[in-house]
VOPAGU-2260 file (C-alpha; in pm, 1 decimal, decimal comma):
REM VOPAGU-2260
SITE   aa  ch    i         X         Y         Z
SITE  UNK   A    0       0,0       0,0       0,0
SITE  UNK   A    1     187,7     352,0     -64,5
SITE  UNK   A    2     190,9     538,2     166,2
SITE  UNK   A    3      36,2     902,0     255,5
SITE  UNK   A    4     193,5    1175,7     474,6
SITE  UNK   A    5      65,1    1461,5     579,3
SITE  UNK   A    6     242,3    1759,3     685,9
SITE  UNK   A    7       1,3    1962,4     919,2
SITE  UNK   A    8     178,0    2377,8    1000,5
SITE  UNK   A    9     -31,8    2599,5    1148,4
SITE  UNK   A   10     -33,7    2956,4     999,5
SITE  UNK   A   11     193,4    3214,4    1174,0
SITE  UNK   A   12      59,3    3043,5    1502,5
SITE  UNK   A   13     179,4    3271,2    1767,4
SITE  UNK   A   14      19,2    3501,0    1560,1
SITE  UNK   A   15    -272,7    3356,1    1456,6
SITE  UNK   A   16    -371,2    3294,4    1818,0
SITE  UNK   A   17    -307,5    3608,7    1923,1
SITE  UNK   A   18    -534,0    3767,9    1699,9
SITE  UNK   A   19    -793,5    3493,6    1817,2
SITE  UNK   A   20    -777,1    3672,5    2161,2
SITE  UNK   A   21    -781,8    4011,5    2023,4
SITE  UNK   A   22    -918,6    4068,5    1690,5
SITE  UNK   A   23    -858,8    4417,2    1650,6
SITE  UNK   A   24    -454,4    4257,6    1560,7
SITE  UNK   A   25    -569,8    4081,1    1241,2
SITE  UNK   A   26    -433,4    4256,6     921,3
SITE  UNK   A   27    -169,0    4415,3    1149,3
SITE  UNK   A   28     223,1    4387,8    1120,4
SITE  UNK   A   29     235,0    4200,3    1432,0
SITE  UNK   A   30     568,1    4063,3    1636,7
SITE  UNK   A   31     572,2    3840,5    1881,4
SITE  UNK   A   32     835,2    3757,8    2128,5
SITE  UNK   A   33     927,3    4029,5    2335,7
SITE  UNK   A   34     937,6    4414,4    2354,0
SITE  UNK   A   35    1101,7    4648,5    2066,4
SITE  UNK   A   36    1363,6    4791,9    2304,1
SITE  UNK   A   37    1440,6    4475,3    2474,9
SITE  UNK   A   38    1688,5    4187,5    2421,2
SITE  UNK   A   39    1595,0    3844,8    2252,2
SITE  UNK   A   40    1461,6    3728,1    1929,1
SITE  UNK   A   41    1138,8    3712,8    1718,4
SITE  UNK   A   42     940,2    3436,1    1816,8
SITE  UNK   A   43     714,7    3497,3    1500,9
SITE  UNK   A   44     527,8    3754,2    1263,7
SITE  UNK   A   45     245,1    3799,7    1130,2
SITE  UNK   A   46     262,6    3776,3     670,3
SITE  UNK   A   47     200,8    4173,6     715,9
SITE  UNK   A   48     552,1    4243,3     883,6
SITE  UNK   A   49     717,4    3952,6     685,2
SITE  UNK   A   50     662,6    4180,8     403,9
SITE  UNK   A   51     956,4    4474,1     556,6
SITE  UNK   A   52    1192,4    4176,1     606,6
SITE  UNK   A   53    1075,4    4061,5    1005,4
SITE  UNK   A   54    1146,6    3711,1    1010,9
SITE  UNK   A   55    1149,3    3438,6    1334,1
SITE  UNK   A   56    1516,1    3430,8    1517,6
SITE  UNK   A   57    1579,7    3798,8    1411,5
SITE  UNK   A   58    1682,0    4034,4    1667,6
SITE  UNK   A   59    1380,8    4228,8    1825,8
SITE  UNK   A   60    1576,9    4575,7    1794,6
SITE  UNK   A   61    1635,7    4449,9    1441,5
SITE  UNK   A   62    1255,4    4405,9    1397,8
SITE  UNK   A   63    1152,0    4722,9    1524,2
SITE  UNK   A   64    1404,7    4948,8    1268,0
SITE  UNK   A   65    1276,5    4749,4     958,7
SITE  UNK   A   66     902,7    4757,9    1062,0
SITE  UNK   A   67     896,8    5058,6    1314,6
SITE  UNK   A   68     481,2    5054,9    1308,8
SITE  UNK   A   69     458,9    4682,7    1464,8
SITE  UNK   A   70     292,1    4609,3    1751,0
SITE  UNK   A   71     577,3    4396,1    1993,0
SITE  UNK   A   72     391,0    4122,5    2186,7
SITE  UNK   A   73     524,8    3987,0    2489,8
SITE  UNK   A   74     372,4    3634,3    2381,0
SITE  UNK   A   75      97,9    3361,2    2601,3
SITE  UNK   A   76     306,5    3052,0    2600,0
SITE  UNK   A   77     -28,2    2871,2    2793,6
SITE  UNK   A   78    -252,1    3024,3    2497,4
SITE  UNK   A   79       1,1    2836,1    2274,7
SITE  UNK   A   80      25,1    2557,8    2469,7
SITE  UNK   A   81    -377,3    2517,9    2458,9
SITE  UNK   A   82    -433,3    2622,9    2120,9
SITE  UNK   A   83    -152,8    2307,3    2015,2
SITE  UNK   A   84    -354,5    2046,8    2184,3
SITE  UNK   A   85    -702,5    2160,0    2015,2
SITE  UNK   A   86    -503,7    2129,2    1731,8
SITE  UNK   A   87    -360,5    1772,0    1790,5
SITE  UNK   A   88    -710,0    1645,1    1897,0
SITE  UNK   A   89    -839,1    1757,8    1516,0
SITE  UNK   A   90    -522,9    1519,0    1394,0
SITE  UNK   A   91    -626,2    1217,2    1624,2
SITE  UNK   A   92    -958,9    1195,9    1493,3
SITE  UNK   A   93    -815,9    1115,1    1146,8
SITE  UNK   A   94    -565,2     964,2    1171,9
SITE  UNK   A   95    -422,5     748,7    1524,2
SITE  UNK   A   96     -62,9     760,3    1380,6
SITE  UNK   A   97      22,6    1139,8    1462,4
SITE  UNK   A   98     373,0    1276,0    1596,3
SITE  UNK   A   99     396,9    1635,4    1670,3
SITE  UNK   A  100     712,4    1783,8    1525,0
SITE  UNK   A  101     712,2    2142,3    1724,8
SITE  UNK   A  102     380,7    2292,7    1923,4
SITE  UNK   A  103     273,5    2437,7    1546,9
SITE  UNK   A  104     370,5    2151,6    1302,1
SITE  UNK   A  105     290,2    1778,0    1304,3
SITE  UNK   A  106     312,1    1452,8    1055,8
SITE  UNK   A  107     -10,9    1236,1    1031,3
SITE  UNK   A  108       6,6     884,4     861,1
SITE  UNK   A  109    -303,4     869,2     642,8
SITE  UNK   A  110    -219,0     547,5     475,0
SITE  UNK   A  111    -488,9     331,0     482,1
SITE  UNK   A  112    -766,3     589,3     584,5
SITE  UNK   A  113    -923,0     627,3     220,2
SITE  UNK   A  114   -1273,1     457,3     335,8
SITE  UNK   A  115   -1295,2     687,6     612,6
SITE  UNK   A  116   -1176,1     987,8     502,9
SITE  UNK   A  117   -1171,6     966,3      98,4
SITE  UNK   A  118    -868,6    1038,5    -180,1
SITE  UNK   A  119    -603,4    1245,0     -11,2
SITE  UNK   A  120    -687,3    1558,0    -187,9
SITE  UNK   A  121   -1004,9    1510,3     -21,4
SITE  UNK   A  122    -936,0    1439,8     333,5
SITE  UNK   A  123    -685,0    1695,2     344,6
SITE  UNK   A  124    -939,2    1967,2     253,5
SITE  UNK   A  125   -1136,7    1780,2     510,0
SITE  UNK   A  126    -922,7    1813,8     779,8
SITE  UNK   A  127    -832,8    2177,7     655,6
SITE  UNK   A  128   -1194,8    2261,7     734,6
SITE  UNK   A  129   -1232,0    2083,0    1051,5
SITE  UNK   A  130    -927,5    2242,9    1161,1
SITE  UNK   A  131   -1069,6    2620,4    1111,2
SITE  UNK   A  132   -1400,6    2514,7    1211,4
SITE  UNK   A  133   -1236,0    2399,9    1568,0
SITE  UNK   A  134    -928,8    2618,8    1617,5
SITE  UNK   A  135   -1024,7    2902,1    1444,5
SITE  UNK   A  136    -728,3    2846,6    1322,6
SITE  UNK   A  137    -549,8    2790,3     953,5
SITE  UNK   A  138    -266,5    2593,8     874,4
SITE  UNK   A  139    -130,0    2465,4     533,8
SITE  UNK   A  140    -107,9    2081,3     447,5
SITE  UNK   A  141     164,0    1879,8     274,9
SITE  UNK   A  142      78,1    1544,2      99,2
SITE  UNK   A  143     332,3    1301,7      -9,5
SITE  UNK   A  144     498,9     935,2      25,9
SITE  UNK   A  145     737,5    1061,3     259,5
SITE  UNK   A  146     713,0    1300,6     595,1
SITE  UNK   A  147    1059,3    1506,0     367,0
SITE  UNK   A  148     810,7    1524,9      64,4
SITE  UNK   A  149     542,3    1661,8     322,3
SITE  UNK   A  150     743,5    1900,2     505,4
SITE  UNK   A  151     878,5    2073,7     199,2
SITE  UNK   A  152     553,8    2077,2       9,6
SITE  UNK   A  153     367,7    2220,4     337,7
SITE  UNK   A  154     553,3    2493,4     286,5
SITE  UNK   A  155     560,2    2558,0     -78,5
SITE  UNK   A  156     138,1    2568,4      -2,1
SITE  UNK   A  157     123,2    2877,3     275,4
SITE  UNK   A  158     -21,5    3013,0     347,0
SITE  UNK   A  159    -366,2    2810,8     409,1
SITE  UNK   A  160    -313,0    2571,3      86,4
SITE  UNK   A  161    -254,2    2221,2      32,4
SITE  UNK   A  162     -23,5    2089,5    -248,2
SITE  UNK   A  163     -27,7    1726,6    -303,6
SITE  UNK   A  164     267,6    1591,9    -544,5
SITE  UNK   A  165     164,0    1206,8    -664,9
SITE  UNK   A  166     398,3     910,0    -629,7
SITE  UNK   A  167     677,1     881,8    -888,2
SITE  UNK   A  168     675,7    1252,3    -993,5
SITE  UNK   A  169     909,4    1320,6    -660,8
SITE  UNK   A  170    1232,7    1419,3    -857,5
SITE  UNK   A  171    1041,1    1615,2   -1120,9
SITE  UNK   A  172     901,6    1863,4    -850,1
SITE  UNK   A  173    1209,8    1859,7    -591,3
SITE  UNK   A  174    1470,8    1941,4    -883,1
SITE  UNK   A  175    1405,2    2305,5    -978,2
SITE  UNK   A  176    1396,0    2390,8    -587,0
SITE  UNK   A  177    1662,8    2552,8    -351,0
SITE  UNK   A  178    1869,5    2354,6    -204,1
SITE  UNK   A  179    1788,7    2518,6     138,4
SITE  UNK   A  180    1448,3    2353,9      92,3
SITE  UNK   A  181    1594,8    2007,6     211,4
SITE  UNK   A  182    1511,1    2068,2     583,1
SITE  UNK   A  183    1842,9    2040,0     784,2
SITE  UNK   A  184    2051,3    2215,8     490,8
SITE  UNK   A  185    2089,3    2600,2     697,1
SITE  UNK   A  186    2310,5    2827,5     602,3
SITE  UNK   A  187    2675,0    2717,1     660,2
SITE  UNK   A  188    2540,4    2380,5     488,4
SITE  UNK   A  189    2403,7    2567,8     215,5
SITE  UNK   A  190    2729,0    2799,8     147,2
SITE  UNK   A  191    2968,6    2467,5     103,9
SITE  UNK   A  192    2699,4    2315,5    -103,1
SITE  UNK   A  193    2694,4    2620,2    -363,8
SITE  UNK   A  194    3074,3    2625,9    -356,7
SITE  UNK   A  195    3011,7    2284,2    -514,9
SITE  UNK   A  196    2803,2    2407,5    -804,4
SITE  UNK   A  197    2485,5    2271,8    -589,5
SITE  UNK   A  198    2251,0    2526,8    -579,1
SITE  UNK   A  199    1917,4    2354,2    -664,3
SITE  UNK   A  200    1782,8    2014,8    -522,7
SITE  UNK   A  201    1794,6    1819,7    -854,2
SITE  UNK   A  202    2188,3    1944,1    -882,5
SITE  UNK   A  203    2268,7    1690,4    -582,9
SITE  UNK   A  204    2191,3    1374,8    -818,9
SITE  UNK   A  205    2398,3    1499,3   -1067,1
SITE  UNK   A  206    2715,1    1489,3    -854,9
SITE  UNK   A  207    2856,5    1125,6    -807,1
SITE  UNK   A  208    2802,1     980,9    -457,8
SITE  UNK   A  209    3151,6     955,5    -349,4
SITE  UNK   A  210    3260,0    1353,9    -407,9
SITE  UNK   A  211    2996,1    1450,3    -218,0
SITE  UNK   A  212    3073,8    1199,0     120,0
SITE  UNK   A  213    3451,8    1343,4      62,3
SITE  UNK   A  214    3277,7    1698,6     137,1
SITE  UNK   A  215    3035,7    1669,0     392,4
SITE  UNK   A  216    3084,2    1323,0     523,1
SITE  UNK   A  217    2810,1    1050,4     586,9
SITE  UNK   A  218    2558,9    1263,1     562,9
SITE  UNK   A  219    2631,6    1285,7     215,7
SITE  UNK   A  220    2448,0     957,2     155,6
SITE  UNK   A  221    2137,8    1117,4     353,4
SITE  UNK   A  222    2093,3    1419,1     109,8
SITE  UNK   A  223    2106,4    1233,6    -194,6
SITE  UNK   A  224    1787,2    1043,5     -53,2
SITE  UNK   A  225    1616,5    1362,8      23,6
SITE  UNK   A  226    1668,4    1519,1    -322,7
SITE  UNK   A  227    1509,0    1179,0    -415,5
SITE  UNK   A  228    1187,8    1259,6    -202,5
SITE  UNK   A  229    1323,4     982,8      50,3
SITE  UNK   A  230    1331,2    1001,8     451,6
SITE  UNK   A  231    1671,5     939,9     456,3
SITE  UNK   A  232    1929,0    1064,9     774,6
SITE  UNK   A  233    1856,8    1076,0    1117,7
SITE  UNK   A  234    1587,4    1256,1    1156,8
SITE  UNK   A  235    1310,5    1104,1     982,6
SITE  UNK   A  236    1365,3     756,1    1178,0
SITE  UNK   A  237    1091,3     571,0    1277,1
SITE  UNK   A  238     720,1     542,9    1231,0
SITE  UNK   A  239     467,7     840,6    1303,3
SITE  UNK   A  240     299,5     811,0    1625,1
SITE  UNK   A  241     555,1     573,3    1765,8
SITE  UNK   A  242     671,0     666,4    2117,6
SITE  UNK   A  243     956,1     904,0    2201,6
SITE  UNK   A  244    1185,8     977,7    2462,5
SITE  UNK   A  245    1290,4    1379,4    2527,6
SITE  UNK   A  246    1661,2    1392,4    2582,6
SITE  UNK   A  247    1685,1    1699,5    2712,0
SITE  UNK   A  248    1432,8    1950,7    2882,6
SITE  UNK   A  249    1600,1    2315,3    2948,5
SITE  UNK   A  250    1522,1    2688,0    3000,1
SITE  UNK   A  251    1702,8    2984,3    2976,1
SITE  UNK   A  252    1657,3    3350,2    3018,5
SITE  UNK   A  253    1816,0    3686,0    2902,0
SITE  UNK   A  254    1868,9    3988,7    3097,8
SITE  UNK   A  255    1734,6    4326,2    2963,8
SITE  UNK   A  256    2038,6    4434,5    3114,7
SITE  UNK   A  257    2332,1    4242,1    3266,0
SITE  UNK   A  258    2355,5    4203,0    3611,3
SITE  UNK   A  259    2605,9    4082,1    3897,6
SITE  UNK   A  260    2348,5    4086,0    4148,7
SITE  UNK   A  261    2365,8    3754,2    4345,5
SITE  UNK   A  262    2031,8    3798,7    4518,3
SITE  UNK   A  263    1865,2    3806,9    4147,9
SITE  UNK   A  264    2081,8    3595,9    4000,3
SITE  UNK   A  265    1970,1    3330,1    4253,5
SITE  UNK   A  266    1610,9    3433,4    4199,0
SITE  UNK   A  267    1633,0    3372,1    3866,0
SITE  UNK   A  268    1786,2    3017,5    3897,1
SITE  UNK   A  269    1505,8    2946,5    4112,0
SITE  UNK   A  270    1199,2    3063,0    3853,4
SITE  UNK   A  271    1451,2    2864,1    3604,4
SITE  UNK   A  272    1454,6    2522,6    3815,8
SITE  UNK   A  273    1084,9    2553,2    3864,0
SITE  UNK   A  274    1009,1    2592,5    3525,0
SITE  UNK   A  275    1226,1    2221,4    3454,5
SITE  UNK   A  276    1082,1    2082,2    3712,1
SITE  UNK   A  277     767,8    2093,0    3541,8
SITE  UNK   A  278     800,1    2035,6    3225,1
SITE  UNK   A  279     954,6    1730,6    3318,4
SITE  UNK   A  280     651,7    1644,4    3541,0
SITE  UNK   A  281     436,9    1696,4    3264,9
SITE  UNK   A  282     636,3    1467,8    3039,2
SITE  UNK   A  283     633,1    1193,3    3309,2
SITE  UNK   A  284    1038,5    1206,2    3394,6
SITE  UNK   A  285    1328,4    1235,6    3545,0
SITE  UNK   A  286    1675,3    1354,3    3537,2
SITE  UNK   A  287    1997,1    1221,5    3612,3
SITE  UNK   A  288    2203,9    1504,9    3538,9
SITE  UNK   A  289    2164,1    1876,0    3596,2
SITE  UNK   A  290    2339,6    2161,8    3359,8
SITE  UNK   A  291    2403,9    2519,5    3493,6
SITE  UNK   A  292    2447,5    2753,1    3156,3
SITE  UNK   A  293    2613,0    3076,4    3232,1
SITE  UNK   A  294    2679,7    3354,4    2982,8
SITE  UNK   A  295    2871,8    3690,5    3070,7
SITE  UNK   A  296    2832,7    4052,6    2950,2
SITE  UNK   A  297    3117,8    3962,3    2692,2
SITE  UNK   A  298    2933,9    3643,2    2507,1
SITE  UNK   A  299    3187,3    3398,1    2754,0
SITE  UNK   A  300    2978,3    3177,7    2775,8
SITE  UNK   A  301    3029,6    2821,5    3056,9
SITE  UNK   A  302    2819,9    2521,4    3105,2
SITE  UNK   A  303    2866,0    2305,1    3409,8
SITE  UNK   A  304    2711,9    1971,3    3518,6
SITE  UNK   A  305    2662,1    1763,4    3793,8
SITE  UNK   A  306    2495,7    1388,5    3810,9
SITE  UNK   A  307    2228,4    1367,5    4113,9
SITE  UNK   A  308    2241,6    1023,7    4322,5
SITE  UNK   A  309    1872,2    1045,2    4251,3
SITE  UNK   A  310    1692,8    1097,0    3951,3
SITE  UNK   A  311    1478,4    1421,8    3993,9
SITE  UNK   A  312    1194,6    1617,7    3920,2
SITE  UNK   A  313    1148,6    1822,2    4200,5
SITE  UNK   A  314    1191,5    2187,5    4178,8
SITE  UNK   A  315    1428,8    2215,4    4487,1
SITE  UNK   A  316    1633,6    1947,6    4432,4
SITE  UNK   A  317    1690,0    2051,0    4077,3
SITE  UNK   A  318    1776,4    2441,5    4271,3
SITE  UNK   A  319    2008,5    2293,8    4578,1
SITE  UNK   A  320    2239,2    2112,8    4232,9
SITE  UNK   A  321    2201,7    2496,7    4013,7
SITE  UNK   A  322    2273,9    2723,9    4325,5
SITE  UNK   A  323    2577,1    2484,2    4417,0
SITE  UNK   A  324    2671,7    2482,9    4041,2
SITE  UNK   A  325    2606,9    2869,1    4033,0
SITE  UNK   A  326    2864,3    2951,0    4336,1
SITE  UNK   A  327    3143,4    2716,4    4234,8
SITE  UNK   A  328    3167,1    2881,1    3880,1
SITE  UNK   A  329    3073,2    3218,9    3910,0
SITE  UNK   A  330    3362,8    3501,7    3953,5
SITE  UNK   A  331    3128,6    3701,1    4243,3
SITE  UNK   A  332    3060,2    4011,6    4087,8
SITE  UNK   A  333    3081,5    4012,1    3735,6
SITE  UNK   A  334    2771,9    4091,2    3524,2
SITE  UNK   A  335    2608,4    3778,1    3384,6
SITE  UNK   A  336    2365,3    3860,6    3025,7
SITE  UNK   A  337    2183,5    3473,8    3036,1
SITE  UNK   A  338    2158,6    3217,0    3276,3
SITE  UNK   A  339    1989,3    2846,0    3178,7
SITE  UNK   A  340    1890,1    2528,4    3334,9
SITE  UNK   A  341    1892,8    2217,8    3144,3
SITE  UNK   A  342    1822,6    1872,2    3252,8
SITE  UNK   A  343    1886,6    1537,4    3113,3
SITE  UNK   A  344    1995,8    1180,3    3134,4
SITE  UNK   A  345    1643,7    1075,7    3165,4
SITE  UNK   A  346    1621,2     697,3    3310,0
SITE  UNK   A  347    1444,4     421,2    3105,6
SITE  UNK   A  348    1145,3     385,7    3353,4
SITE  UNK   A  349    1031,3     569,0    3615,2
SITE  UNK   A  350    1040,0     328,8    3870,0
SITE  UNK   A  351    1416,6     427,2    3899,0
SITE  UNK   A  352    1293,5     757,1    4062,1
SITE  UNK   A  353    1279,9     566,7    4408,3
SITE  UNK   A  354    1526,1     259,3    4366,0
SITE  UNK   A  355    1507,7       5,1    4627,9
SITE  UNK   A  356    1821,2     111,6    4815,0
SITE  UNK   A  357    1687,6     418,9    4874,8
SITE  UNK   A  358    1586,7     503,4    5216,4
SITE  UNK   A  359    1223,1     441,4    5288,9
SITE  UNK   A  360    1154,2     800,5    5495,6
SITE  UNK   A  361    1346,1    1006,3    5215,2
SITE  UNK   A  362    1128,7     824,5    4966,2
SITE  UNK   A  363     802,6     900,5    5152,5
SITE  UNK   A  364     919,7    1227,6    5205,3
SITE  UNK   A  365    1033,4    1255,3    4815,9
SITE  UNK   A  366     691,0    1078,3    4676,3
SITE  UNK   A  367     493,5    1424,4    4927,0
SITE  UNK   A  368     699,3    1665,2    4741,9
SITE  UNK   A  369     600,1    1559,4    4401,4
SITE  UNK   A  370     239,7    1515,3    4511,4
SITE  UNK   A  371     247,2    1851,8    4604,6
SITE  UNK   A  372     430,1    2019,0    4305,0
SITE  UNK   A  373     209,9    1822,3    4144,8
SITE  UNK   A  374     -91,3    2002,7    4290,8
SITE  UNK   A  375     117,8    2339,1    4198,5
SITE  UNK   A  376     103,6    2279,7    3859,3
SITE  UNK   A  377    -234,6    2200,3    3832,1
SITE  UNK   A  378    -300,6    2571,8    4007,8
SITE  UNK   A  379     -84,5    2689,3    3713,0
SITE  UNK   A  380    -282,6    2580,4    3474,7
SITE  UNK   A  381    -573,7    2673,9    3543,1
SITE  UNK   A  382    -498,0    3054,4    3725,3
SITE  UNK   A  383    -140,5    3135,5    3541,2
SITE  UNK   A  384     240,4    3080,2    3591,7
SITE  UNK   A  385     241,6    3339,9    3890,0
SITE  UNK   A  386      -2,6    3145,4    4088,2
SITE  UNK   A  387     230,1    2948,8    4316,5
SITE  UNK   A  388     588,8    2949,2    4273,0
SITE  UNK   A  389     941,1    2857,0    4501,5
SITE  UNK   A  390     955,3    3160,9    4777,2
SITE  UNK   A  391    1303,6    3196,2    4653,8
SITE  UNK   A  392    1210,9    3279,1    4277,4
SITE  UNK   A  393     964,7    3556,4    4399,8
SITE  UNK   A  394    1182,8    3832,3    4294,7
SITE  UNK   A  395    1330,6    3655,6    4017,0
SITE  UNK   A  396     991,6    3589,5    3797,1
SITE  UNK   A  397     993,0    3693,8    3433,4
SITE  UNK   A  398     806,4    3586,6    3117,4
SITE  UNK   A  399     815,7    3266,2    2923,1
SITE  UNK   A  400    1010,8    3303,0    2625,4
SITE  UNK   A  401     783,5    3168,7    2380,8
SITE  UNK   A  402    1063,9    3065,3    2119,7
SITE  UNK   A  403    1192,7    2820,3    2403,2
SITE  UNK   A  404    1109,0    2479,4    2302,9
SITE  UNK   A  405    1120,9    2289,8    2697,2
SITE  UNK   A  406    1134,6    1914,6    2556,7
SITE  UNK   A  407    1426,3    1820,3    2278,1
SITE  UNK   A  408    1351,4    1453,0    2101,2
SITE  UNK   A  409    1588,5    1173,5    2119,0
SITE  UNK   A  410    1471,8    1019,9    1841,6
SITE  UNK   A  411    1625,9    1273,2    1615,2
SITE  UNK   A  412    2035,3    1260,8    1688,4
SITE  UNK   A  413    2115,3    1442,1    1385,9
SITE  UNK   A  414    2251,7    1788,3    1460,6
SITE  UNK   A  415    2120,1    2018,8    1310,3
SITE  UNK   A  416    2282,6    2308,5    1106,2
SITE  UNK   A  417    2191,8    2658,7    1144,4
SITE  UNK   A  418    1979,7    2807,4    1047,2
C-alpha cells in the first residue's frame, strides 16, 4: 500500500492565536516575542511584517528598525500551549498515527484511511476545514509518500493551501527547488553546497556519490535520498505516532540588562529550576544530570554539570544542584547577560525515581513533594504561571520566552545546522 503523509503547520501560530484573543490585531504587522527595546529574538510575525523583512530568530531591535509601526507582543506561551492540543485532537480523529514535530507543526500517517476519510486531496481539505471550524485556526497541508516530501511541500502551499505531489513525480518537482528547501541544509550547509556548483535540489543527483561523502561526510548519503523525495538521515527515523523519549528539557533567560546581582541571580535560577521541574513532570520524567548555563556581559559563555544520586523532578532538588553549580563557577561580581537550566539523562522507567536502596523516609518524604508540586502545577494551569511558585524565585519571575522549546527529542540525533 503507498503510503500518505501529511504535513500539518499551522499559519503564523503565535500570531494567529493572538489575533484569536484580540481581533482588533488581524491585518496588522504584528511581532511576537518580546518588547522592541528589549533583548531576545522574534518568536514569530504575522505575513504583514514579513513583508519589511521581520522574520522568526531575528533580533527584536532588528525588527523594530525594519518595521517601526509593529505592535511587539510579549507572547501567552499557555494560549500556545492550549491552542496546540485543540489542534492535535483535530489530527487524532483522522488519523491514530500522529507525531507532533514542534507545538505548530505535526506529521499524520493517512495510509490506509481512504474509506474513512476519501482520496487524499479530499481528506486533506477535510481536515483543513475541521481544523478552522475547531481552532479558528489555519494551517497549510503537505501530501506526499514521505514526511521530507510533506514538510517541503507544506511549505511551498502557505499560506492556508494544500499541495499534493503524486507518487513517482518526486524528482520532477524537488529538482528546480533551492537547495535550502531540504530541511536540515541552513546556512553554513548551504554555502559549502553552492561552492560545489549545488545550488538547486535536482543538482545533488547529478554529482557522483563519493565527491559529495569526501565533502560533507556521511551525511552525504542522507541528502542524496532527500533530493530523491526519501526520509533518509537521522531525523526522519521511525514510524509516526511511535513513542519518544525527550533527551533533554532546558530553560534559559536573558537579561534586559546584565547584572552581577547575586540575590537576582539566585532568583532567577530558582523561577529557572521551577520551570524544569515541570516540564519534566508533565512529560512523566526524570533527570539524572543537571546543567548550569552561564553567559557573561562579553558572550563567555560556561556550562557546568553535575549527576544527582537520585533521579529528579522536584523543583528544589533541581535548585540545591544549580545554586551549588552557580557559586562554584561564578567570579562574584561580574555581570552575567543569560543564565539556563537544562536537565537530562532521563532513566528508562520511572520506577528508577525511588530505587530500592533508597531510604524508605526520604522516599516518603520525596513521593509528598512531588504530590504537592504536582498540585502546583495544576493551580498553574488553570490561574497562570504566577499562581504558586518557590519563595526563593519571587523576585526573580519573568516571562516565558515563547521561542523556548522545553522538551528536545531523542529520536532525532542528527545535529542540526543553522539556520
Amino acid at each position: 500500500m503507498q503510503r500518505i503523509i501529511f504535513h500539518v503547520d499551522m499559519d503564523a501560530f503565535f500570531v494567529s492565536v493572538e489575533e484569536l484573543s484580540d481581533p482588533s490585531l488581524k491585518g496588522k504587522a504584528v511581532v511576537v516575542g518580546g518588547q522592541r527595546d528589549e533583548r531576545g529574538v522574534v518568536s514569530a510575525a504575522s505575513y504583514e511584517a514579513r513583508k519589511f523583512g521581520v522574520h522568526s530568530a531575528m533580533p527584536l531591535r532588528t525588527a523594530a528598525k525594519m518595521c517601526p509601526h509593529a505592535i511587539f507582543l510579549n507572547g501567552h506561551p499557555d494560549l500556545y500551549r492550549e491552542a496546540s492540543q485543540k489542534a492535535r485532537a483535530v489530527l487524532q480523529d483522522f488519523s491514530p498515527a500522529v507525531e507532533m514535530a514542534s507545538i505548530d507543526e505535526a506529521y499524520v500517517d493517512m495510509t490506509g484511511t481512504e474509506k474513512l476519510h476519501g482520496p487524499p486531496l479530499k481528506s486533506a481539505h477535510k481536515l483543513h476545514a475541521e481544523m478552522k471550524r475547531r481552532t479558528g485556526l489555519n494551517c497549510s497541508i503537505g501530501i506526499g509518500t514521505s514526511r521530507l516530501m510533506a514538510k517541503i511541500l507544506s511549505d511551498q502551499a502557505k499560506p492556508n493551501g494544500v499541495l499534493y505531489v503524486l507518487s513517482g513525480q518526486e524528482q520532477t518537482f524537488l529538482a528546480p527547488l533551492d537547495i535550502g528547501k531540504i530541511p536540515g541544509v541552513g546556512k553554513v550547509t548551504k554555502a559549502r553546497l553552492n561552492e560545489m556548483g549545488i545550488k538547486v535540489i535536482g543538482d545533488v543527483l547529478k554529482i557522483e556519490a563519493q565527491v559529495l561523502e569526501q565533502s560533507l561526510g556521511k551525511w552525504a548519503l542522507a541528502l542524496v535520498g532527500k533530493a530523491r523525495g526519501e526520509d533518509a538521515g537521522a531525523w526522519f527515523e521511525g514510524e509516526i505516532g511511535e513513542d519518544w523519549k525527550a533527551k533533554s528539557i532546558s530553560h534559559e533567560h536573558t537579561f534586559n540588562q546584565d547584572t552581577g546581582d547575586a540575590a537576582k541571580l539566585e532568583a532567577t535560577l530558582s523561577k529557572l529550576s521551577e520551570m524544569v521541574g515541570r516540564r519534566l513532570r508533565e512529560q512523566s520524567f526524570v533527570a539524572r544530570t543537571i546543567q548550569l548555563k552561564l553567559r557573561y556581559s562579553d558572550f563567555t559563555t560556561i556550562t557546568r554539570a553535575q549527576s544527582v544520586e537520585v533521579p529528579t523532578a522536584v523543583d528544589m532538588e533541581i535548585f540545591e544542584t544549580i545554586r551549588k553549580l552557580f557559586y562554584d563557577n561564578w567570579i562574584s561580581g561580574r555581570a552575567i547577560r543569560l543564565l539556563g537550566v537544562h536537565a537530562g539523562n532521563f532513566p528508562s522507567a520511572s520506577s528508577d525515581v525511588f530505587p530500592e536502596q533508597l531510604d524508605l523516609l526520604e522516599g516518603d518524604k520525596r513521593r509528598k513533594r512531588t504530590q504537592a508540586l504536582s498540585a502546583s502545577d495544576r493551580l498553574r494551569d488553570k490561574y497562570g504561571d504566577s499562581a504558586v511558585f518557590l519563595a526563593k524565585g519571587m523576585s526573580g519571575t519573568f516571562r516565558e520566552r515563547v521561542h523556548e522549546n522545553p522538551a528536545v527529542k531523542k529520536k532525532h540525533p542528527e545535529k542540526k545546522d543553522e539556520t
